[in-house]
C-alpha positions as CSV (number, residue, x, y, z in Angstrom):
1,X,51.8,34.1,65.8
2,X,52.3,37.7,66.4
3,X,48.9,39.9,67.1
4,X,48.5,42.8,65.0
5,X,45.7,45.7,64.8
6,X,44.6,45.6,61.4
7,X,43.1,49.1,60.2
8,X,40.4,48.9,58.1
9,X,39.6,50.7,55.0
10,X,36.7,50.7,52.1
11,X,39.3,51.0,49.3
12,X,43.2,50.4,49.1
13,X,45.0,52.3,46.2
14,X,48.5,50.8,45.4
15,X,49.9,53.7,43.2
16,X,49.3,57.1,42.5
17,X,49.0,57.4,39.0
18,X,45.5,56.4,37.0
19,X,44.7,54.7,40.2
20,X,43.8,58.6,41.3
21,X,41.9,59.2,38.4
22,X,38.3,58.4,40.3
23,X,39.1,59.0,43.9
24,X,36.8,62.2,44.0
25,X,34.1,60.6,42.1
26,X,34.3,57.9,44.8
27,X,33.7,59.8,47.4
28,X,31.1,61.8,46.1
29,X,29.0,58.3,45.6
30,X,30.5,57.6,49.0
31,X,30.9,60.2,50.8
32,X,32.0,58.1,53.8
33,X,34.2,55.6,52.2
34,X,38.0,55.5,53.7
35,X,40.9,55.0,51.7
36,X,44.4,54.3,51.8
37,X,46.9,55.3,49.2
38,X,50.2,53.7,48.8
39,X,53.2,54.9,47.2
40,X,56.6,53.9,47.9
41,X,57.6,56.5,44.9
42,X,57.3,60.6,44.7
43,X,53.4,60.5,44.2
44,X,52.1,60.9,40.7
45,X,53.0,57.8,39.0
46,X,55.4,57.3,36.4
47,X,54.1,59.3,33.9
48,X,54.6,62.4,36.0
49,X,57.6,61.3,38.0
50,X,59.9,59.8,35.4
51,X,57.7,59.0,31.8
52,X,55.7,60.7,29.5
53,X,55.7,64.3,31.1
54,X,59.3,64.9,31.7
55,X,60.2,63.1,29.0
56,X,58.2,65.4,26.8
57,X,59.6,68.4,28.5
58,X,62.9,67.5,27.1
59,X,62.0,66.6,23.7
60,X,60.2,69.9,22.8
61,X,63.6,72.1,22.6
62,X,65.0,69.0,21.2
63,X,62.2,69.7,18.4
64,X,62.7,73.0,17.7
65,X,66.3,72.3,17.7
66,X,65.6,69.9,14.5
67,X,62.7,72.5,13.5
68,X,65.4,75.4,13.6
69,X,67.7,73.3,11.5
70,X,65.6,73.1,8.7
71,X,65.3,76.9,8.0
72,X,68.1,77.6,5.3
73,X,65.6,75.8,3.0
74,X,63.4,78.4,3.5
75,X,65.7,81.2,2.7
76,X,66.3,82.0,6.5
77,X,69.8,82.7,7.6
78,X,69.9,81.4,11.5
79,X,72.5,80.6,13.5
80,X,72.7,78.6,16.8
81,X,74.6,79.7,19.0
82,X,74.3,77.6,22.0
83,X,71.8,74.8,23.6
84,X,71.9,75.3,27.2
85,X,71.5,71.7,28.6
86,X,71.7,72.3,32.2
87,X,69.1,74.9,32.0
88,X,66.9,72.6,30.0
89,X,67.1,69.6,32.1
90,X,66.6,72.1,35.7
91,X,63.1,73.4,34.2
92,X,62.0,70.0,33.7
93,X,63.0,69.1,37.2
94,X,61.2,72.4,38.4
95,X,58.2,71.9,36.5
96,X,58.1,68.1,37.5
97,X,58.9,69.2,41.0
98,X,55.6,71.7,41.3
99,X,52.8,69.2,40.2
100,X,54.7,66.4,42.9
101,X,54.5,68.7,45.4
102,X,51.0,69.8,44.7
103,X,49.6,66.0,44.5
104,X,51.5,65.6,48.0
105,X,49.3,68.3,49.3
106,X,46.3,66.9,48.1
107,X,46.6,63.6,49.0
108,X,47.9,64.9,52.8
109,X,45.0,67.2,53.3
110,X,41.9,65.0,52.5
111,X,40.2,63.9,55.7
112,X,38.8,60.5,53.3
113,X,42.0,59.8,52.6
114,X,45.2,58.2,54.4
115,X,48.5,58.6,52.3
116,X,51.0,56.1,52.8
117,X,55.1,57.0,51.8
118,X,56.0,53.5,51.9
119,X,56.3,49.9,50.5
120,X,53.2,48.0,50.5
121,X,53.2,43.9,50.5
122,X,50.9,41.3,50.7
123,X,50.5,39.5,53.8
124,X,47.1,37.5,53.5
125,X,44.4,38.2,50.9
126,X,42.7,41.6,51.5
127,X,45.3,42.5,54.1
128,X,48.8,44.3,53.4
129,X,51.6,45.5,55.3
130,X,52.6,49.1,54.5
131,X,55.8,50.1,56.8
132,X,55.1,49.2,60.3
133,X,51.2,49.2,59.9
134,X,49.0,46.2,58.7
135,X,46.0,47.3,56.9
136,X,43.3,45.5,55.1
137,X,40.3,46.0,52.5
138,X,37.4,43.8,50.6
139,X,38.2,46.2,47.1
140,X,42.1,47.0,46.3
141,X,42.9,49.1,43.3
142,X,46.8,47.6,42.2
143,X,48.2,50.6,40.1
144,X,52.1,49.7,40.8
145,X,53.5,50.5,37.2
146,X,56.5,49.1,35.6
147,X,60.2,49.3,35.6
148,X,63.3,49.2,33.3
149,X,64.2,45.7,32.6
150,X,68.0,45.6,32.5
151,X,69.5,43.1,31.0
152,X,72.4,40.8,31.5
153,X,75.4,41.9,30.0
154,X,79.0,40.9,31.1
155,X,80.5,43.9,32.8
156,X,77.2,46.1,32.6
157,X,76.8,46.6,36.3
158,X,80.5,47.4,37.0
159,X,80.8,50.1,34.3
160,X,77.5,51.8,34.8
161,X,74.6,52.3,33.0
162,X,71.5,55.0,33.0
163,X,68.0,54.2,32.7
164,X,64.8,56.0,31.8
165,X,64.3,56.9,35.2
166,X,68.0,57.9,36.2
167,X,68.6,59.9,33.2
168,X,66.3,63.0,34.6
169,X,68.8,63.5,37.1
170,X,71.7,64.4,34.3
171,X,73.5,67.4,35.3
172,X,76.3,67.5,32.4
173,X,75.5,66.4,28.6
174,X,77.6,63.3,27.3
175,X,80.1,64.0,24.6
176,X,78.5,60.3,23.5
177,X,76.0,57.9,24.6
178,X,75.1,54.6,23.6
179,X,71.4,53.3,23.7
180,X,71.2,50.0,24.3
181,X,67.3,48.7,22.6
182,X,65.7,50.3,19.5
183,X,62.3,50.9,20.4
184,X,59.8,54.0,21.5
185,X,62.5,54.8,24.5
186,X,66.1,54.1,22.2
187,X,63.9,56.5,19.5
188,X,63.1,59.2,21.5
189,X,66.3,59.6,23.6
190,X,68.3,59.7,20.7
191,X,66.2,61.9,19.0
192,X,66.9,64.1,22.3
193,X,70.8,63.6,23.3
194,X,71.9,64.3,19.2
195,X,69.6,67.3,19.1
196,X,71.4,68.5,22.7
197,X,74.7,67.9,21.0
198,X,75.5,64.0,21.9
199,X,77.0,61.7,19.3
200,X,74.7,58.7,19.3
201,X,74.7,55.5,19.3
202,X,71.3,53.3,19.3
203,X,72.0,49.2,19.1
204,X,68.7,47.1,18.6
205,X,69.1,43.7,19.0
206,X,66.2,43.5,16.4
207,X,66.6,43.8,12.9
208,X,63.8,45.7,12.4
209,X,64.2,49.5,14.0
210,X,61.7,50.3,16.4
211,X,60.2,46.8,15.4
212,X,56.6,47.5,16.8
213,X,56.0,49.2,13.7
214,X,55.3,49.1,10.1
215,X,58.3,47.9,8.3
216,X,58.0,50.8,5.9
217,X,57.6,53.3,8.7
218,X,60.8,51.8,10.2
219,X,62.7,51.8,7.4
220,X,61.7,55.4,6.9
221,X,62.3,56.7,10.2
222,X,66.0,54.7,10.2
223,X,66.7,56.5,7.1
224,X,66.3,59.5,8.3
225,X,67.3,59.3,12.0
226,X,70.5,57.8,11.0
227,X,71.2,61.4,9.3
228,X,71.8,62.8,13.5
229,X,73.0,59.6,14.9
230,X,74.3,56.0,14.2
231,X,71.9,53.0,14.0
232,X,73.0,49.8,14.7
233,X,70.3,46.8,14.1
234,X,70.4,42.9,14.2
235,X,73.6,43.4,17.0
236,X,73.5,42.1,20.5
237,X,75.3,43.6,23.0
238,X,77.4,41.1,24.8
239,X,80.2,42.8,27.2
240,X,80.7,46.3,28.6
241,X,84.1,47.3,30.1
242,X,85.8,50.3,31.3
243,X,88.7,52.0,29.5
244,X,91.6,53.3,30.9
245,X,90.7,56.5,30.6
246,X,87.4,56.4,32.1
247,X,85.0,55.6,29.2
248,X,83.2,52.7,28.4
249,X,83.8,50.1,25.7
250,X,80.3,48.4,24.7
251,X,80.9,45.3,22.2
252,X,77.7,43.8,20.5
253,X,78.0,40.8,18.1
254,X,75.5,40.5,14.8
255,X,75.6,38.6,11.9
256,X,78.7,36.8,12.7
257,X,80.1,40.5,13.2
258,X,81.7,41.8,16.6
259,X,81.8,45.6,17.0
260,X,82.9,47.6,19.9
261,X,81.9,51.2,20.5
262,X,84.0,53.5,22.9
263,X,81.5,56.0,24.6
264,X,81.1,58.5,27.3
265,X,77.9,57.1,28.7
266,X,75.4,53.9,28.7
267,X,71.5,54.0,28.5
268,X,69.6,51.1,28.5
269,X,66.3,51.1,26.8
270,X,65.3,47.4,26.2
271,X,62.0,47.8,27.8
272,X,60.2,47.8,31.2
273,X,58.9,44.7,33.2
274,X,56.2,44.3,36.3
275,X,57.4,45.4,39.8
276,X,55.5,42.5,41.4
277,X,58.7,41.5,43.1
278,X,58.0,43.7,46.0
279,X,53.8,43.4,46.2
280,X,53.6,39.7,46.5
281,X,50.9,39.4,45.0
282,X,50.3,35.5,45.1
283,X,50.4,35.9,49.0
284,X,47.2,38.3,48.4
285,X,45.8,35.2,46.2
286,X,46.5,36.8,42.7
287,X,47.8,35.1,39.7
288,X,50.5,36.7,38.0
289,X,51.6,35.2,33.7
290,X,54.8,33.7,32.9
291,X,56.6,37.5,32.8
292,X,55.0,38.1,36.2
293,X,52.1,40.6,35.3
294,X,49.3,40.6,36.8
295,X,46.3,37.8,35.3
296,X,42.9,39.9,34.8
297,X,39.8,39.0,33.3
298,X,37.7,41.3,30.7
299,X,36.6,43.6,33.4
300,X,40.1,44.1,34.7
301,X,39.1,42.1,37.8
302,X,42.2,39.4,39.2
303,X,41.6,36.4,39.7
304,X,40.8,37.4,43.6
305,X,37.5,39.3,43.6
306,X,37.3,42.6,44.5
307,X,40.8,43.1,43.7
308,X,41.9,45.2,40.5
309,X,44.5,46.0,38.1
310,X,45.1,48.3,35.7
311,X,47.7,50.5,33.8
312,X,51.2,49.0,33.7
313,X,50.3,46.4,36.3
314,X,48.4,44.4,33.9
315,X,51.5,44.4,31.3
316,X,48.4,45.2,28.3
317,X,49.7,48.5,26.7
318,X,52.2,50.9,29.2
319,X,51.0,54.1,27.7
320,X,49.5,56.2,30.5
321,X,46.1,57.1,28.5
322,X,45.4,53.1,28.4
323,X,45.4,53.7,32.1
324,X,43.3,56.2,32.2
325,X,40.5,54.5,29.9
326,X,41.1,51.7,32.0
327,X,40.9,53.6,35.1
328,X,37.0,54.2,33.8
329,X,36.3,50.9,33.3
330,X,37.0,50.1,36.9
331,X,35.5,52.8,38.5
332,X,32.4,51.5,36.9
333,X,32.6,48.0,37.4
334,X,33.9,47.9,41.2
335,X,32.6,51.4,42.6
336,X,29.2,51.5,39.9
337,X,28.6,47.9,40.2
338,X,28.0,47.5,36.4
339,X,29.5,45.0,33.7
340,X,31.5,47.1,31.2
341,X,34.7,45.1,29.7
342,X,37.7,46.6,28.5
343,X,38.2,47.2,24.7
344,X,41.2,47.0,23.4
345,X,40.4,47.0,19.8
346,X,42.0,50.9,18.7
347,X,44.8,51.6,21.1
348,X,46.7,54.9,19.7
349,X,50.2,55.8,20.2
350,X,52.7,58.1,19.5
351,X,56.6,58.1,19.2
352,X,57.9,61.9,19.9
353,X,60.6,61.2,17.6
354,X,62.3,63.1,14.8
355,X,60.2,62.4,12.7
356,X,57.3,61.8,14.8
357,X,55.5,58.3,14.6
358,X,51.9,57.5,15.5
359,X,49.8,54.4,15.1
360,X,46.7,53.0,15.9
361,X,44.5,49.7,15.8
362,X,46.1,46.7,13.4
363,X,49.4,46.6,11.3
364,X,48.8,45.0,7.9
365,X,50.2,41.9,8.8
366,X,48.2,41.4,11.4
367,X,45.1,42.8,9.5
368,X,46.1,39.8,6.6
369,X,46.3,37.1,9.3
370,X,43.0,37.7,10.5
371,X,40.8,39.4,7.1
372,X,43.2,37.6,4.5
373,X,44.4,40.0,1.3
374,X,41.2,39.9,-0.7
375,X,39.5,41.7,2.0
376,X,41.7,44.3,2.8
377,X,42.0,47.7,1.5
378,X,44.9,50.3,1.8
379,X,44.8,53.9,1.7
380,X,48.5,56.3,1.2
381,X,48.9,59.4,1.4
382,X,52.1,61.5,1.0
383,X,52.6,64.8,3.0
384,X,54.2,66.1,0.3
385,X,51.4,65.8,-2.3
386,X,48.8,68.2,0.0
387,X,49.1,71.8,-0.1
388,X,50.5,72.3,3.3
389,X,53.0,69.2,3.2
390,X,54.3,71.0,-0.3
391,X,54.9,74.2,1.7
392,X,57.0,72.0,4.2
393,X,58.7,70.8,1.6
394,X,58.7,67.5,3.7
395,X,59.7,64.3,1.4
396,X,58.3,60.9,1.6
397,X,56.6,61.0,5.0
398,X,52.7,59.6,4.6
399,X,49.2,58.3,6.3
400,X,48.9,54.8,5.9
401,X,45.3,53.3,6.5
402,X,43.9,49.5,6.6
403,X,40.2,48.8,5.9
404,X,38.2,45.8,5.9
405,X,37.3,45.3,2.9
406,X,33.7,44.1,3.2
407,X,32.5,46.7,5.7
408,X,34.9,49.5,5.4
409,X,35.7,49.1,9.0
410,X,38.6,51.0,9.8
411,X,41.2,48.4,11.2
412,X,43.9,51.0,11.5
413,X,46.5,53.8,11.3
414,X,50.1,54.5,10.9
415,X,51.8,57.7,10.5
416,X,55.3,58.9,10.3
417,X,55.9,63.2,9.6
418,X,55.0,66.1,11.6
419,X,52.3,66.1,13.7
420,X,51.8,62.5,13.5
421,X,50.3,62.0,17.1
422,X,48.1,64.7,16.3
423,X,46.8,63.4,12.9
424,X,46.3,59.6,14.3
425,X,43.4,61.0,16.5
426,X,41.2,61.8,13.8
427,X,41.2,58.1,13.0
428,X,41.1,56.9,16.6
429,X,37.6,58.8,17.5
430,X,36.1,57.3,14.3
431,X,37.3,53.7,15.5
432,X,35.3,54.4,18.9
433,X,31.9,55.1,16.3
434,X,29.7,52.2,16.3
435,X,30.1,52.0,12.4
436,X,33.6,52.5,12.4
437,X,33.4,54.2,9.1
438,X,35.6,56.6,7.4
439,X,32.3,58.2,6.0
440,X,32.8,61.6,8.6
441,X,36.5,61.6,7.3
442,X,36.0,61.4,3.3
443,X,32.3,63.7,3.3
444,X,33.7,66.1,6.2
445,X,34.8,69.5,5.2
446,X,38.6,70.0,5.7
447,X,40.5,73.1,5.9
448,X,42.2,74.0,2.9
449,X,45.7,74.1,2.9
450,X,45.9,72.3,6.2
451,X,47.8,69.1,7.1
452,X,45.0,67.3,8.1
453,X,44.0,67.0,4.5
454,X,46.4,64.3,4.1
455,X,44.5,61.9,6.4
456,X,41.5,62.5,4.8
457,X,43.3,61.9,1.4
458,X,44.6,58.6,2.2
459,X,40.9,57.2,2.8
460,X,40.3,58.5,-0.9
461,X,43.1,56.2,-2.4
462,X,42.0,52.8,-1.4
463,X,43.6,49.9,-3.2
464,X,44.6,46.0,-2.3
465,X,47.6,45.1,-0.4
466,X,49.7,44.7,-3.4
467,X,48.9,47.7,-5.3
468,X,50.1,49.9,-1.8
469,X,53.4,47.6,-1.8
470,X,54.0,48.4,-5.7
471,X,54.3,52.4,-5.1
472,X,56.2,51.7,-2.0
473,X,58.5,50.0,-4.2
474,X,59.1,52.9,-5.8
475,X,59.7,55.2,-2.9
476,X,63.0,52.1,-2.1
477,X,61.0,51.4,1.1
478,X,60.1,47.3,0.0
């Protein structure tokens, strides 16, 4: 067997994302700890790099593209004149670019720390290789993230496809795209490439749009997405081929029902998968589930002690702030040496769509599984029926809230309208109270005519499950 130097460190840190979060809080409790930390990407994890922050660089002009849109109700006479894509996409890169490069420094200059630009693999457990150097440590942070799961479709691969990822490198706008999923990713996109100027296409192979939601919020948001672009549920796609003339012919089946689309370019968008492939982690003594993420108990601890995972790598919720509350929970379980477990119970999230979607906690039908329908209350809310909303002259966007019935526990949240991601947290800091009351919510004092109102108006309209589904009737959304 070959004889290699192991070098040994107090801490390993696959990823540079949440992993990061605690590294100078480490220190300072150990001021002589070593680390290594691993990256075979541009460091600053996915959010940064090629998620959430780019991402959200392009979908604020796309907003006040839709925003600008929506003046002639108001009596204002604007025109315009161009959208400058390229320009849009390079300040992104530019932005994206500075904070990369300043997390590159960091990590480079810190005496404590050793940054590695490289693929890191299990060898043994505790030990790694990371490019030609074999390095080992009792406590390992795995941070590794996710990537796009691309699925197989006849012809896909030959014709060419862009992901999530690939997409930020788009010099020239698509005359048309087709998004293949209809989730957070398909919604968001689309909301971006029609703003931009892109005739769009989103197939779901689920008959439900963006199915993670509340039927009635999907059904909304279809309804009015579908007024910028075409939305195709309940179709698979089953071939992609090239044209003669350079574009590419996408053909989904559904309901007995083939369909082919002709377009200028293919994203897919069906969802993101563990990166495990390349770590190895069984070598290392760590269980992975059926989908290959990686096994962790209620402290986020694998099933090899002193070995941790959080953020994507544990496939719980990819949003980058469950990372970061989970990136507390280990720092005070491995580096504290306390017995804090991860709660899960009111996980918030947003869609930056058009309109915008936010939800937090249970849906109803979850709620019902678990309470049953006598002990469930629902509050609604129209934006339209507060002051502000009015003004907006926004129609049929609402709050939607679930309580148990018995202790007025808030169980959870849904939003669709403006502002819905900033709305939901109202809810969410209640749901992290030990009572987990609306009380603050209905007695607090809110601003008058402000769109908050609405969320405190839908915990003053609590009815049962039946009398909410009786006026959705009425708004066609049953």
């Amino acid at each position: 067997m070959k004889k290699y130097n192991l070098k040994k460190y107090d801490l390993i840190v696959i990823g540079t994302g949440s992993g990061m979060n605690y590294i100078g809080s480490i220190l300072e409790e150990n001021p002589d700890f070593k680390i290594a930390v691993i990256d075979k990407d541009e460091p600053g994890g996915i959010c940064l790099t090629r998620g959430c922050i780019p991402s959200k660089l392009l979908l604020y002009p796309a907003e006040l593209i839709r925003t600008i849109g929506t003046a002639q109700k108001f009596g204002i006479d604007v025109e315009l004149k161009n959208v400058d894509f390229n320009y849009i996409m390079e300040r992104m890169r530019s932005l994206i670019s500075e904070d990369i490069g300043s997390i590159r420094i960091g990590l480079s200059s810190d005496p404590n720390v050793d940054y590695y630009h490289d693929v890191a693999e299990f060898v043994s457990a505790y030990t790694m290789k990371v490019g030609d150097k074999t390095i080992t440590s009792k406590m390992i942070f795995l941070c590794t993230g996710s990537k796009t799961i691309i699925p197989k479709i006849k012809g896909l691969e030959e014709a060419g496809y862009l992901t999530s990822d690939t997409i930020l490198e788009m010099a020239k706008l698509p005359a048309s795209i087709a998004i293949i999923g209809g989730g957070y990713i398909a919604a968001e996109y689309g909301h971006f490439f029609s703003s931009m100027g892109s005739k769009v296409t989103i197939i779901g192979r689920n008959k439900q749009y963006i199915p993670e939601e509340e039927p009635e919020i999907s059904m909304l948001a279809k309804r009015d997405m579908s007024g910028f672009m075409d939305i195709v549920t309940g179709y698979e796609v089953e071939e992609v081929q090239t044209t003669a003339v350079g574009k590419k012919k996408v053909t989904a089946r559904g309901e007995g029902n083939k369909v082919d689309f002709i377009v200028d370019e293919i994203l897919v968008a069906s969802g993101r998968g563990p990166t495990h492939d390349i770590l190895h982690p069984e070598i290392g003594g760590i269980e992975t589930d059926a989908k290959g993420w990686i096994v962790v108990n209620e402290y986020l601890e694998t099933t090899q002690p002193g070995v941790w995972a959080f953020g994507d790598a544990n496939g719980k919720y990819l949003f980058k702030h469950v990372a970061n509350f989970e990136s507390r929970v280990v720092f005070n379980n491995a580096i504290m040496k306390k017995k804090i477990k991860i709660d899960y119970h009111a996980v918030p999230y947003a869609v930056f769509s058009y309109p915008e979607i936010a939800s937090v906690g249970m849906g109803e039908k979850e709620a019902l599984e678990k309470y049953g329908q006598t002990n469930l209350l629902i509050g609604f809310q129209k934006y339209e029926d507060t002051a502000k909303g009015h003004a907006m002259d926004v129609k049929d966007y609402f709050v939607k809230v679930i309580l148990e019935n018995n202790t007025r526990r808030i169980l959870g949240a849904h939003i669709i309208g403006p502002y819905a991601s900033i709305l939901i947290q109202e809810v969410v800091n209640l749901m992290y109270t030990e009572q987990e009351n609306p009380d603050p919510i209905i007695q607090g004092m809110h601003i008058h005519p402000a769109l908050s109102e609405v969320v405190q108006k839908a915990f003053y309209s609590l009815v049962p499950p039946e009398h909410y589904h009786h006026l959705l009737g009425h708004m066609g959304l049953e």
